[in-house]
NUMAR-718077 format. One line per 2 residues: their letters; for each residue x, y, z of C-alpha. Coordinates in steps of 0.25 Angstrom, whole numbers. Layout:
N
a) X,Y,Z; ...
END
This chain:
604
xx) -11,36,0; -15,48,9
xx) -15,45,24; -27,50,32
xx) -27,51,48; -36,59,58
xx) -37,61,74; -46,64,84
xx) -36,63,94; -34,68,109
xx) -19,73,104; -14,83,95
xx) -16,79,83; -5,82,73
xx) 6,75,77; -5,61,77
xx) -7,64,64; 5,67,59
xx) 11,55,65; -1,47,58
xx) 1,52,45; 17,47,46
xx) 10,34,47; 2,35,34
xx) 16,39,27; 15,25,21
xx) 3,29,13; 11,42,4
xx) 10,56,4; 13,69,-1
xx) 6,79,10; 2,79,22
xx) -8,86,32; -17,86,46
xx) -27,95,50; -32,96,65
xx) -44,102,71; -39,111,86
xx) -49,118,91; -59,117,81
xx) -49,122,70; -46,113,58
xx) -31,117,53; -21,109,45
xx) -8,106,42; -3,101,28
xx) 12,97,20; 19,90,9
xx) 27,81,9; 31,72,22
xx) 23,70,35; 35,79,39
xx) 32,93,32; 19,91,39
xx) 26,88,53; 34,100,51
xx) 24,109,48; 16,104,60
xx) 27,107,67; 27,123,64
xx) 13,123,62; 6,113,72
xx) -9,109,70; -17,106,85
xx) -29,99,87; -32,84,91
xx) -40,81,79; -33,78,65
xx) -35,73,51; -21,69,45
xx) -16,66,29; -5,62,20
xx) -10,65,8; -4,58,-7
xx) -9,66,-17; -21,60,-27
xx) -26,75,-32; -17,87,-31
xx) -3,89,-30; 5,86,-14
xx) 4,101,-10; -1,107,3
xx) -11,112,-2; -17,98,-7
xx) -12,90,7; -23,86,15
xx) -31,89,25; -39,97,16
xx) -46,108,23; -59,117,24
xx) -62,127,36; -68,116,42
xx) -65,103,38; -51,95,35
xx) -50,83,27; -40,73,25
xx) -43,61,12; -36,50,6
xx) -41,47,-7; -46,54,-18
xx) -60,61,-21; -63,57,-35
xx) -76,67,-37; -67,79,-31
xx) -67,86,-43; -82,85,-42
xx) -84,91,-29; -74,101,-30
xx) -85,106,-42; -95,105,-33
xx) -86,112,-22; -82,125,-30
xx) -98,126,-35; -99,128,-19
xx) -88,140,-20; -77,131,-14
xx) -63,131,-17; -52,125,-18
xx) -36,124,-13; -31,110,-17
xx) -30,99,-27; -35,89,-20
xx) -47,81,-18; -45,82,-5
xx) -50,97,-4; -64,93,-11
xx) -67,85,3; -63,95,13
xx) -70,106,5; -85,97,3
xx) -84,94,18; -82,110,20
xx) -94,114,11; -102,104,19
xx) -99,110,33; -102,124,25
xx) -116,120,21; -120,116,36
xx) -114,101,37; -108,97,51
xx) -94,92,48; -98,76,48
xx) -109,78,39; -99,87,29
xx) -89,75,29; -99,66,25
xx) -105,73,14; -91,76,8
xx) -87,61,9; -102,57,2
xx) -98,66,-8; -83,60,-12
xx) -81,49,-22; -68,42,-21
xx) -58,36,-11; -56,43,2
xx) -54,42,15; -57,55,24
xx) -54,62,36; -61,74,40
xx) -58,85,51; -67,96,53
xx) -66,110,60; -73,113,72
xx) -73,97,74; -61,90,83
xx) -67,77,85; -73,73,73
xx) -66,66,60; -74,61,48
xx) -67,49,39; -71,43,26
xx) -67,31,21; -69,27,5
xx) -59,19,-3; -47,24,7
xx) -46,18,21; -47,25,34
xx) -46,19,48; -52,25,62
xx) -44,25,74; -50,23,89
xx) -42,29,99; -46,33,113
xx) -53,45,112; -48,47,99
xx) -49,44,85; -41,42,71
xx) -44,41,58; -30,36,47
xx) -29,29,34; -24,18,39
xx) -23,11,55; -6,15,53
xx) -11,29,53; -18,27,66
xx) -9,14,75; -2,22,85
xx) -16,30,87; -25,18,89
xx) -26,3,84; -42,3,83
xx) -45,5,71; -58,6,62
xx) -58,5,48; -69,12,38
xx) -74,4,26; -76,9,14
xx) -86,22,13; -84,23,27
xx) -86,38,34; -82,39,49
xx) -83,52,60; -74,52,70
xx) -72,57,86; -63,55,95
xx) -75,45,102; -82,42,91
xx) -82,34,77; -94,35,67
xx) -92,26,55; -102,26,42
xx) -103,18,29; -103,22,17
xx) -120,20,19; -118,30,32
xx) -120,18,40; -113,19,53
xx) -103,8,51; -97,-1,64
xx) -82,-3,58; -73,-11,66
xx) -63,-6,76; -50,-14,74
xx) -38,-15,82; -26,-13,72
xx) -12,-18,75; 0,-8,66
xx) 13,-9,71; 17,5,71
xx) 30,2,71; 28,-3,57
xx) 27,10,53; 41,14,59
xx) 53,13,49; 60,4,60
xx) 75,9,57; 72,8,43
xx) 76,19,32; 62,17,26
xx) 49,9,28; 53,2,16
xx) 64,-2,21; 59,-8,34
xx) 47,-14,25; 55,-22,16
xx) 65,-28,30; 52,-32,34
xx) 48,-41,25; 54,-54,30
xx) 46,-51,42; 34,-49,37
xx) 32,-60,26; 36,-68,39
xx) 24,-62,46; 15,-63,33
xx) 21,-81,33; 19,-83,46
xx) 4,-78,45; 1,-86,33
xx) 8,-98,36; 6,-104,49
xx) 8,-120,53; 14,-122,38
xx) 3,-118,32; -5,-105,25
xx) -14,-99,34; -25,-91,22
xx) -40,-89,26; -49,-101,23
xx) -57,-92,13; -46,-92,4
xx) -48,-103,-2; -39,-105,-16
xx) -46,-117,-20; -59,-108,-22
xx) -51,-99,-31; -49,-98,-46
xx) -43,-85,-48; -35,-75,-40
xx) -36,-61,-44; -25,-52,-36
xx) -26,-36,-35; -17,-27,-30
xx) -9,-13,-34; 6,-11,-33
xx) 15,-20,-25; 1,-28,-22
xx) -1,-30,-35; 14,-34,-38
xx) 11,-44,-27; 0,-49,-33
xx) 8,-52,-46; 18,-61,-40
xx) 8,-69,-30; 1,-72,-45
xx) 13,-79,-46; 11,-87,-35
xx) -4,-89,-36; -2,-96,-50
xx) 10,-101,-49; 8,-108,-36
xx) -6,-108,-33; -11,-110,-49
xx) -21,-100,-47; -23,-89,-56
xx) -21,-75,-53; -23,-63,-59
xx) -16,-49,-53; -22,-35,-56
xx) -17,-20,-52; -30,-15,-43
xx) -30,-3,-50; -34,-9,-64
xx) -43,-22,-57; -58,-15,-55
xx) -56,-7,-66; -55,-19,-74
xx) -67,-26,-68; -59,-41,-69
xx) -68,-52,-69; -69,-62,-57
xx) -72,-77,-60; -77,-83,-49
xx) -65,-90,-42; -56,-76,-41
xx) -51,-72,-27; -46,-57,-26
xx) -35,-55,-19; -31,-39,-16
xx) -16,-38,-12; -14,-24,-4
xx) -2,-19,6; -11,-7,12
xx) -26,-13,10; -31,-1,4
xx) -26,0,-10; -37,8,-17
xx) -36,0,-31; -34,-14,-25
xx) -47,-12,-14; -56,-7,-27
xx) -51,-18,-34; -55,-27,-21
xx) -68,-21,-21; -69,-24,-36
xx) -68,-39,-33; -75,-42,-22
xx) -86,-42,-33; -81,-50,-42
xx) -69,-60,-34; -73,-72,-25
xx) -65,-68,-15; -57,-56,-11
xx) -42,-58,-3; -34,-48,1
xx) -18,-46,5; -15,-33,13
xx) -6,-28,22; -17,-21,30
xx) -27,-29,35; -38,-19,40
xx) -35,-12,26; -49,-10,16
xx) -44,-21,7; -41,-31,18
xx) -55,-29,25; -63,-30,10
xx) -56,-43,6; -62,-56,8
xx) -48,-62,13; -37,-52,18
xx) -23,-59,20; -14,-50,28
xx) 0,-48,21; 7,-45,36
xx) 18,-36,29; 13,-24,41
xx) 12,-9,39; 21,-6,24
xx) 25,6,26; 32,11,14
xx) 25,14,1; 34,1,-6
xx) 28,-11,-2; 38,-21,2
xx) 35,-30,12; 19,-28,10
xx) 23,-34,-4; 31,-46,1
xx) 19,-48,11; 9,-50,0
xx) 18,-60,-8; 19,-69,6
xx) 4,-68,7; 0,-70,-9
xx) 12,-81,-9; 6,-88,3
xx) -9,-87,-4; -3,-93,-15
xx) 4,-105,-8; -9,-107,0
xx) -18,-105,-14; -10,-116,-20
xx) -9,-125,-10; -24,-125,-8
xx) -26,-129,-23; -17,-140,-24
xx) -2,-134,-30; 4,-134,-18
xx) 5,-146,-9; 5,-144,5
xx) 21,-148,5; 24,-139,-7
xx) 16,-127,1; 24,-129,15
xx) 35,-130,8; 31,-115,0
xx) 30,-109,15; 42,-115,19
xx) 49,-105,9; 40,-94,11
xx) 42,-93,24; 58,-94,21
xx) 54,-78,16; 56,-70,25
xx) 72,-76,29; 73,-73,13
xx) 68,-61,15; 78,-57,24
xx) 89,-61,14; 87,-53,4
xx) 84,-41,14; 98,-43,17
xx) 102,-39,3; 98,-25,5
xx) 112,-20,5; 114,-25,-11
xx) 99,-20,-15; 104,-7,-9
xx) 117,-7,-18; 110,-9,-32
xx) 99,1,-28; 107,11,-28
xx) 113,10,-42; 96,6,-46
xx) 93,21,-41; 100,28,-52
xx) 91,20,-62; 80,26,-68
xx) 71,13,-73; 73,-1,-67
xx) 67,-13,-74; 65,-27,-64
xx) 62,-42,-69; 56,-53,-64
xx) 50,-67,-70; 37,-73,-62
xx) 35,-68,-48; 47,-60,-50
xx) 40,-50,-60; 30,-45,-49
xx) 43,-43,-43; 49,-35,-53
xx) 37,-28,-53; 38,-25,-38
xx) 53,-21,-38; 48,-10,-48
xx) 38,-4,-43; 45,-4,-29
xx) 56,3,-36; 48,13,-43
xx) 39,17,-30; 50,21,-22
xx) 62,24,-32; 55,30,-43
xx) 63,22,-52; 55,18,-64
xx) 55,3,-63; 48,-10,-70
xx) 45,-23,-67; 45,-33,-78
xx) 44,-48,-81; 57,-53,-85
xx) 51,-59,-98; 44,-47,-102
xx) 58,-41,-103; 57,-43,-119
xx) 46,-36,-120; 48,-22,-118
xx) 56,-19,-105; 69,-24,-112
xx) 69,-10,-119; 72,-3,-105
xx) 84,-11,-102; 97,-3,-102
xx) 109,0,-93; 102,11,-84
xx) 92,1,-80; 91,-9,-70
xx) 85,-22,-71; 81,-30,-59
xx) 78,-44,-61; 72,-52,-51
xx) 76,-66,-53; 78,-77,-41
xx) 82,-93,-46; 67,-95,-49
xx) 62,-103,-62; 61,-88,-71
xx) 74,-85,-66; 83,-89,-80
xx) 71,-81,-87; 73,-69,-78
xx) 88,-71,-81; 88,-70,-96
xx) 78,-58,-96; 88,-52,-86
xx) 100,-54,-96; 92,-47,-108
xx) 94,-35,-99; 108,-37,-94
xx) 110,-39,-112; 104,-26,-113
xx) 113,-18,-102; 104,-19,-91
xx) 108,-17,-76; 102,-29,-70
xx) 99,-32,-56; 97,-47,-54
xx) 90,-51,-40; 91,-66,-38
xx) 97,-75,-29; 110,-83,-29
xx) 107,-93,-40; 102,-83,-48
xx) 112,-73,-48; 124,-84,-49
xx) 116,-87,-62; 113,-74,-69
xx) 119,-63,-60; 131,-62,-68
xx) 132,-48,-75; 120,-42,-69
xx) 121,-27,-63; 117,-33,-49
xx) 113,-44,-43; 104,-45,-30
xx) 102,-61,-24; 91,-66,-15
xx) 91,-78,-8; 84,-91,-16
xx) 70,-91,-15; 59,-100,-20
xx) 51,-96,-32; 38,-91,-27
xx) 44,-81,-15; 55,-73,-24
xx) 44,-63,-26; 45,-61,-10
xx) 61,-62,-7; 63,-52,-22
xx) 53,-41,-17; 64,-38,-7
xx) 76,-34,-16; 65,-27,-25
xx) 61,-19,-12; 74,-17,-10
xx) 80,-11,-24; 68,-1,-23
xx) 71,3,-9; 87,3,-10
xx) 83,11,-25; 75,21,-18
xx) 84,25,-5; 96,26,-16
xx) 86,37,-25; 81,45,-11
xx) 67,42,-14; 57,40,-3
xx) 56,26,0; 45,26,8
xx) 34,35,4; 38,36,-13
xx) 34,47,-21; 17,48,-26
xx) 16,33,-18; 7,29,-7
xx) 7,17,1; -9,14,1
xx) -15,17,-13; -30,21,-7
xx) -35,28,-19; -34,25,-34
END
């Protein structure tokens, strides 16, 4: 979603801020824009499009001053335009927002009843000009910004800048983060700490209804009460050289070579000594029911670790998209334990849908790549999924993290009560840890993916198929497709072929079927030979056995090394990554940062 940064610097600010916002890339945009104050005057500087158009306009047209407010801005009201980029500004204030103002239409009534115009689409403008009108009726530019954020209903987070004032910032934080940085003599304000780590490592997060004003020597934060709130300063760790492409084409590309390294980080944090290494308060034996929420890749996650969970553990779990979850208002017996599955921390549906439970669950756990993120810091129990900074908006290795974590919490889950065996549970990390070396294999393959992905780019729909834990990754392989191909895909259990998708097959559409030697694999195979009767292009992904067994007369056949059972989800999400990647590059798409997406989801 938008990306959000301000200085108070003792440096010009425009190149900070620029440099900042390349950062927040991650996050999707379609405009970008800073505004500085120099000499008391406020002036701005917009584009669409790439961070670039705005870097060259800075270039012909330069903004000084040492204090800024930065914004990449994905679109919620009104079309990318210059006109609607942020920041939004007034003779006197400028105003950068991530969210979205849901009583806008409200307030821009009660604006035009005070004569005031407008110039934009956007929501956006309502804020700038309520700030404006309250510095026009006497208000000191502190007291404007905090009438203007009382008066907004929805998710936001704020940055203000005023004329006249080059030490002073005013935040807001509600529903969408916001972290402070320290510096010496200075003083930041970003999304997100990657915004912010080659500025400072001290770090302050707000809490929800948070309001902050900022100096270069001075922080005053408020509650959502007014009450002056003492918010921990925290010293943050990001390797900025995770956000570096390290000879790679694309993010993506680097993030999918990673893997094997960091699942073995995410082991070797879990499992220590031979054994599994999970908080005490996480007691299985206690628990009756798991109820698992996420959006996305999460979610998709989520539905093979169910899998797991049952299967393994014999507890039952249930799996809902975050989106639908509060609205339905599902029961809780007692003996349910949430567990909230998120790469950034801050998905807007799943950290409602936590704050929906923590009413009605006994316990709330989290899995998240971002450990000071809000839904991290709100769960009873946060697990860490140690996949580092995920740069590109297609989750790959974060996805592969949470399957080791969930596949770990299910080995430990079934071991405590009693359907594993302390042998029988060495002997499941024994071929968990062989994962990352397998890893490694099929990364080795790329050359082969590479080949049939460029004859899957001419094709306009794709169906895959998987039975068990290889439907979630059907699913996955689908949706990775259609997020940076924009080829229309679907993912489909095998069995559910019969009844209706069937209809779909024909020559010009592939069929991907996941199908390693496993206990479904002769089901998987007569649903893939209904196709193959029907003139369908089939791409079997298997290992050897299977493909000495049913790869004669298939379109194409992609092998994996052999694999036990419950980790094929881990080692077939890398041809799946793969196929859409390869897909992608052969179409000219945009890998990294796809059309209308955004990496963090911080508004419904």
């Amino acid at each position: 979603m938008c990306g959000i940064i301000g200085i108070l610097g003792n440096h010009e600010a425009a190149p900070i801020l620029v440099d900042a916002l390349r950062r927040l890339e991650y996050r999707g945009y379609d405009s970008a824009g800073i505004a500085t104050v120099n000499g008391g005057i406020l002036d701005r500087r917009r584009a669409v499009g790439k961070l670039v158009n705005l870097a060259d306009l800075l270039v012909h047209e330069p903004l000084a001053g040492k204090s800024g407010i930065g914004h990449t801005r994905w679109a919620t009201h009104g079309a990318p335009s210059v006109k609607n980029a942020h920041p939004h500004m007034t003779a006197r204030v400028a105003v950068v927002h991530n969210g979205i103002v849901e009583n806008f239409a409200e307030l821009r009534a009660e604006l035009a009843q005070n004569g005031i115009g407008f110039v934009t689409d956007t929501d956006t403008e309502t804020i700038a000009l309520l700030a404006q009108l309250h510095i026009d009726q006497g208000m000191a530019p502190v007291q404007a910004a905090k009438a203007t954020i009382d008066k907004l209903h929805g998710a936001f987070a704020l940055c203000f800048l005023f004329e006249g004032e080059e030490d002073l910032i005013v935040v807001a934080r509600k529903g969408s983060p916001l972290a402070i940085g320290h510096g010496n003599g200075e003083m930041f304000v970003g999304s997100d700490a990657i915004a912010l780590a080659p500025m400072t490592d001290q770090i302050t997060y707000l809490e929800e209804g948070d309001w902050a004003v900022l100096t270069r020597t001075s922080l005053e934060i408020r509650d959502v009460n007014n009450a002056l709130a003492n918010r921990e300063k925290r010293t943050i760790q990001i390797d900025t050289a995770q956000v570096e492409k390290g000879g790679h084409k694309h993010f993506m590309s680097k993030e999918i070579a990673e893997q094997p390294s960091v699942v073995g980080n995410a082991l070797n944090h879990y499992v220590r000594g031979g054994a599994i290494q999970l908080p005490t308060e996480l007691d299985f034996t206690k628990i009756e029911r798991l109820t698992m929420v996420a959006c996305g890749t999460a979610y998709l996650a989520c539905l093979t670790a169910k899998y797991w969970f049952e299967q393994i553990a014999r507890l039952p779990v249930e799996v809902d998209v975050a989106s639908e979850f509060r609205y339905r208002e599902p029961p809780m017996t007692r003996g349910t334990v949430a567990l909230f599955v998120s790469q950034s921390g801050e998905t807007a549906d799943t950290l409602a849908a936590l704050r929906y439970a923590k009413e009605n669950a006994d316990q709330i756990v989290s899995v998240v790549n971002v450990a000071e993120s809000s839904i991290s810091r709100e769960a009873d129990i946060s697990l860490p999924i140690l996949a580092g900074t995920e740069i590109s908006v297609a989750s790959t290795k974060g996805f592969t993290c949470q399957l080791t974590v969930l596949l770990i919490m299910a080995l430990h889950a079934a071991h405590q009560r009693g359907h594993l065996s302390a042998e029988q549970l060495a002997e499941r990390l024994d071929q968990l840890h062989t994962m990352p070396g397998l890893m490694n294999v099929a990364l080795a393959g790329s050359s082969a993916v590479k080949a049939v992905s460029r004859k899957l780019a001419s094709a306009t729909d794709i169906l895959f198929l998987g039975r068990g834990a290889m439907f979630p990754l059907a699913l996955e392989g689908a949706l990775k497709l259609k997020e940076i191909s924009y080829i229309h895909a679907e993912g489909y259990a095998s069995g559910e072929l019969k009844h209706g998708p069937i209809a779909l097959v024909d020559k010009k559409t592939p069929v991907i079927v996941f199908a390693p030697s496993d206990a479904l694999f002769d089901k998987t195979i007569s649903n893939m030979q209904e196709v193959m009767a029907r003139g369908g292009k089939v791409l079997l992904i298997t290992d050897n056995a299977g493909a000495q067994q049913a790869g004669e007369g298939v379109w194409e056949t992609l092998i994996l090394p052999e694999v036990d059972d419950a980790l094929a989800p881990l080692l077939y999400a890398i041809p799946a990554q793969q196929i859409a990647y390869h897909t992608a590059i052969a179409k000219g798409t945009d890998v990294d940062q796809p059309r209308n997406l955004a990496k963090s989801v911080t508004v419904e």
